[in-house]
Backbone as JSON, one array per atom type, in Angstrom:
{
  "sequence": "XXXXXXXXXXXXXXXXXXXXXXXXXXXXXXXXXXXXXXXXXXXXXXXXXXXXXXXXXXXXXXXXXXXXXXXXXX",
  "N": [[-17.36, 6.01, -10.26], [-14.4, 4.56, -11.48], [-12.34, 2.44, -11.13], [-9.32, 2.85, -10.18], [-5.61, 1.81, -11.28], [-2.52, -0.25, -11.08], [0.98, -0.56, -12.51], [3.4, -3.01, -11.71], [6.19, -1.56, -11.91], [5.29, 0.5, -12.07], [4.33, 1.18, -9.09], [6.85, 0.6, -7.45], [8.34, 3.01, -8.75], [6.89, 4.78, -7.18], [7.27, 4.19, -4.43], [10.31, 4.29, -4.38], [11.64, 2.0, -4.01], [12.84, -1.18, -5.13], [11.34, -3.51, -7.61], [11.89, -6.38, -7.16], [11.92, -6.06, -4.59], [8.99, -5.14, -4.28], [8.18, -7.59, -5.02], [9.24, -9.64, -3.42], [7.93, -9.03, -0.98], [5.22, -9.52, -1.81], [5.23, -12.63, -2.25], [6.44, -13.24, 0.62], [3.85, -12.32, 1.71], [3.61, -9.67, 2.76], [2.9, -6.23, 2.68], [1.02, -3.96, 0.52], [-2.71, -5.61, -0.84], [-2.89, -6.99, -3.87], [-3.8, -8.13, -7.29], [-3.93, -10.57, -9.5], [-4.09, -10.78, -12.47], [-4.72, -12.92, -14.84], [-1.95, -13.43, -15.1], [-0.83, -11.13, -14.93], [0.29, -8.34, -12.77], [-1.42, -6.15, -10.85], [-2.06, -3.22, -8.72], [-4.66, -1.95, -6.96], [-5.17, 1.69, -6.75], [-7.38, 2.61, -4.57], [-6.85, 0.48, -2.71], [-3.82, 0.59, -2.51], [-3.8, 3.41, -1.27], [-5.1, 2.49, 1.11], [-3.63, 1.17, 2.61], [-1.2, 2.8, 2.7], [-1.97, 4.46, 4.29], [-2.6, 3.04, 6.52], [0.1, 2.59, 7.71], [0.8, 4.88, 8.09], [2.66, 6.47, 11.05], [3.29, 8.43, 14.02], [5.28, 8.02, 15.32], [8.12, 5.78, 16.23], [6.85, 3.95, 17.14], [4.25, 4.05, 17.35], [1.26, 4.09, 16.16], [-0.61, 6.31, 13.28], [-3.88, 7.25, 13.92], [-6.6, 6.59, 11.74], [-9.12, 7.24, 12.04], [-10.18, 10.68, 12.72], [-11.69, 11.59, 14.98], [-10.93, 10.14, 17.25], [-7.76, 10.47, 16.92], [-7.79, 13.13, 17.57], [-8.52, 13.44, 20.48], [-6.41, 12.55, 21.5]],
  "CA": [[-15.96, 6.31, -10.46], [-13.77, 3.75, -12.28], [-11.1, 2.05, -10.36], [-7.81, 2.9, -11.34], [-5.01, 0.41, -11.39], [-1.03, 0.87, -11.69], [1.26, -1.88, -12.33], [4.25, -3.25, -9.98], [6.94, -1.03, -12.2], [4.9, 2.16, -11.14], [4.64, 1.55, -7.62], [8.12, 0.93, -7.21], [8.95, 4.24, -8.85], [5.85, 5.67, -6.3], [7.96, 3.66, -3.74], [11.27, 3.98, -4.19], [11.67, 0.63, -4.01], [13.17, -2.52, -6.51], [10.57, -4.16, -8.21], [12.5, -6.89, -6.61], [11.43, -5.99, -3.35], [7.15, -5.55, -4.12], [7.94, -9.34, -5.2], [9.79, -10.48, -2.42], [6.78, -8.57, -0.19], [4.17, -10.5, -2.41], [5.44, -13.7, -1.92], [5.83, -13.38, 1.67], [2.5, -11.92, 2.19], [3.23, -8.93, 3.44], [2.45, -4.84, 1.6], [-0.41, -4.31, 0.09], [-3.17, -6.35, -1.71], [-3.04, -6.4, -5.29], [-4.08, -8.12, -7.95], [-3.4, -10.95, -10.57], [-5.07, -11.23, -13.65], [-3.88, -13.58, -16.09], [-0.89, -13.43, -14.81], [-0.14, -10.16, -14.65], [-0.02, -8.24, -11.21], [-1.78, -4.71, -10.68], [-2.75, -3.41, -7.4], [-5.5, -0.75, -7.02], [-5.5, 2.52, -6.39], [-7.61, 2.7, -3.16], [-5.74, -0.55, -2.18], [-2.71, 1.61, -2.4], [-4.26, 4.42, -0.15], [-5.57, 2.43, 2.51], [-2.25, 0.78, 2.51], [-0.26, 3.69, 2.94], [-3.0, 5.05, 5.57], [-2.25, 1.92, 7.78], [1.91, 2.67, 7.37], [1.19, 6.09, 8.54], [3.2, 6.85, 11.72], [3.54, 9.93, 14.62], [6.86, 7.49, 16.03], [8.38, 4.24, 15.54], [5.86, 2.58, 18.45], [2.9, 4.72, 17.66], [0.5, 4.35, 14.36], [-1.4, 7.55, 13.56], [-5.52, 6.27, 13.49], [-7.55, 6.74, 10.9], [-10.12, 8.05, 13.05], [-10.22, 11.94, 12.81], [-11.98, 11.55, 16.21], [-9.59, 9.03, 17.72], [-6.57, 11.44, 17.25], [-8.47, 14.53, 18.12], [-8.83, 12.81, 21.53], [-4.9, 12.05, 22.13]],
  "C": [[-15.22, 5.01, -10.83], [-12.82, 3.51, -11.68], [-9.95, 2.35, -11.0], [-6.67, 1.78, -10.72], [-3.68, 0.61, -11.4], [-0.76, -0.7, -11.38], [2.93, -1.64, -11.32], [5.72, -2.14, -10.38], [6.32, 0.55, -11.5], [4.46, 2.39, -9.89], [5.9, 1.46, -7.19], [9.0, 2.38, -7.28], [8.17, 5.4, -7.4], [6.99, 5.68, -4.98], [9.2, 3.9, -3.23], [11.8, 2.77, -4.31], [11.66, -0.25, -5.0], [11.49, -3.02, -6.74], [10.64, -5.78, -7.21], [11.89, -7.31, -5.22], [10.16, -6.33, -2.92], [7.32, -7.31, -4.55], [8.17, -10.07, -4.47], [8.67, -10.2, -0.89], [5.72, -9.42, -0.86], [4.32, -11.98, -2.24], [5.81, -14.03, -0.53], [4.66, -13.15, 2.5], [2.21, -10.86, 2.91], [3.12, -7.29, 2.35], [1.35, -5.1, 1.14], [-1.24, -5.52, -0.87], [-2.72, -6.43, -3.23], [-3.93, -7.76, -6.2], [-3.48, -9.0, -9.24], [-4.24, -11.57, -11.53], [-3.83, -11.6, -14.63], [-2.39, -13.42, -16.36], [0.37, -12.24, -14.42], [-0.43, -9.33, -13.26], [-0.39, -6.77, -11.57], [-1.98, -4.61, -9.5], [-3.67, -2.05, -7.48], [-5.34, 0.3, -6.31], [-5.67, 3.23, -4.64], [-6.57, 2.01, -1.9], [-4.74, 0.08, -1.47], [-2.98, 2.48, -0.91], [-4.47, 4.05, 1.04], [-4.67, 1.78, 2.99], [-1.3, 1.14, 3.38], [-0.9, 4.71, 4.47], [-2.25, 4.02, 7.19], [-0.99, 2.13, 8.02], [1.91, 4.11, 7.96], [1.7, 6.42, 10.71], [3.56, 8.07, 12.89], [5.12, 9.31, 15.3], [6.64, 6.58, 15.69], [7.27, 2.69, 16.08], [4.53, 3.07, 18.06], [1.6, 5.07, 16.29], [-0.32, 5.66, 14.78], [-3.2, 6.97, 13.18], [-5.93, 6.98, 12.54], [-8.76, 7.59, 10.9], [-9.7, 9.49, 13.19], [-10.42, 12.08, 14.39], [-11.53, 11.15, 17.14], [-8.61, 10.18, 18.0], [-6.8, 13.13, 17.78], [-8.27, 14.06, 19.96], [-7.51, 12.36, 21.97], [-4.01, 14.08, 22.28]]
}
């Protein structure tokens, strides 16, 4: 399967979020990985996913795991 790729204008729209913002997150080091080739920035796909996995939430104190088995068990 072929990685797919999106650049920083189409996660923002994914986002909500300025362009502005994924830059001011990239240069402090925090949101996801991504990606700079030759100067230009992409971030991948999965990247993305496992990203948005980690960001997932049941309350403001309480991440939801990853683990099928984990949350079965709460």
């Amino acid at each position: 399967m072929a990685i797919q790729h999106i650049n920083q204008q189409t996660l923002s729209e994914r986002w909500q979020v300025s362009e502005a913002t994924l830059e001011r997150w990239r240069s402090i080091g925090v949101g996801p990985v991504f990606l700079k080739l030759h100067g230009r920035i992409v971030y991948r796909e999965q990247d993305l996913e496992d990203y948005e996995n980690q960001c997932l939430r049941t309350s403001t104190s309480t991440r939801v795991s990853a683990d099928p088995i984990q949350d079965s068990m709460h």
